[in-house]
C-alpha positions in Angstrom: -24.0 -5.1 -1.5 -24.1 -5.6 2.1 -21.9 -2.6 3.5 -18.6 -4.1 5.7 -18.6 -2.4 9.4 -15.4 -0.8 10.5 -14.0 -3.5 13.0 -11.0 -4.4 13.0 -11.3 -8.1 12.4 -13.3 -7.3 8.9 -10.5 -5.3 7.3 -7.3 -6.6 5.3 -4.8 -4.5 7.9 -5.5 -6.6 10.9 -2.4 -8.4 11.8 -3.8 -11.4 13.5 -0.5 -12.5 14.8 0.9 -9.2 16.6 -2.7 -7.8 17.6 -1.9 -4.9 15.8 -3.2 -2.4 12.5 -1.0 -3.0 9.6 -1.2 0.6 9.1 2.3 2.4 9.6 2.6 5.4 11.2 5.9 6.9 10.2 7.4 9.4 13.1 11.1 11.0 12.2 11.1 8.1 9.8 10.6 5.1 12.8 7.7 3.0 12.1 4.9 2.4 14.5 1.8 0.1 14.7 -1.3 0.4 17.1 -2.1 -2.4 19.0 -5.6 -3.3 18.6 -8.2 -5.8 19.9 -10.6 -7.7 16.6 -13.6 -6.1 17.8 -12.1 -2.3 17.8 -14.2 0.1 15.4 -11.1 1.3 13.0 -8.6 3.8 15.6 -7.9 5.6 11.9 -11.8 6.3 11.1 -12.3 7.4 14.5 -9.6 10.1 14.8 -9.9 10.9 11.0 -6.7 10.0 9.8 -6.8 9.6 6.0 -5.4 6.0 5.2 -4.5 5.4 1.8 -2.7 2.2 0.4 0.9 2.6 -0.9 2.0 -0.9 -3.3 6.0 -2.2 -4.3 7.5 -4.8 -5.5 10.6 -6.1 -8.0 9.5 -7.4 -11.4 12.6 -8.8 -13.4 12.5 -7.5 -17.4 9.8 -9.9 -18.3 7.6 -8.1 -16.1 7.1 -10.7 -13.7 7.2 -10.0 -9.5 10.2 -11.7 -7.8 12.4 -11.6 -4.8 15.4 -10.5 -5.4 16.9 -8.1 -8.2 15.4 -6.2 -10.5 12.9 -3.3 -11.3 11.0 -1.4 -8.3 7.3 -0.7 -9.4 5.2 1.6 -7.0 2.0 2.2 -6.9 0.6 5.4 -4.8 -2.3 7.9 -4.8 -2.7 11.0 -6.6 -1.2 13.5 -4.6 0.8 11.2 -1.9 4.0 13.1 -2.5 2.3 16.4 -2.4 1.8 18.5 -4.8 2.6 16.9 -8.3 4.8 19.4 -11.1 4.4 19.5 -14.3 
């Protein structure tokens, strides 16, 4: 498998329209985005910054996603939250 290179406009968090990573940096709870050019190498691989994917959605009881009411799935990494209990 031919191995991807880290520019911007080859990975799924390029926001085409804004110019900007799809990445959130959360400060005091605000969210920010870097503005980026396509051809950037990733900002977040560069400085080291550990990106990892956090997923929601609604599901209604049949298990099926939609807008609106309903059930809130997540899906994060081991260890997002810190340190898991028993």
């Amino acid at each position: 498998m031919k191995k991807i290179e880290p520019i911007c406009k080859n990975c799924l968090l390029y926001n085409h329209e804004k110019k900007e990573c799809r990445a959130a940096i959360l400060i005091d709870g605000k969210e920010y985005h870097i503005p980026v050019d396509m051809n950037d190498h990733c900002h977040m691989d560069e400085l080291g910054i550990d990106v990892q994917q956090v997923r929601w959605w609604t599901e209604d009881n049949k298990g099926n996603i939609v807008n609106g009411n309903g059930t809130v799935k997540i899906e994060y990494p081991d260890g997002f939250f810190g340190k898991e209990g028993k």
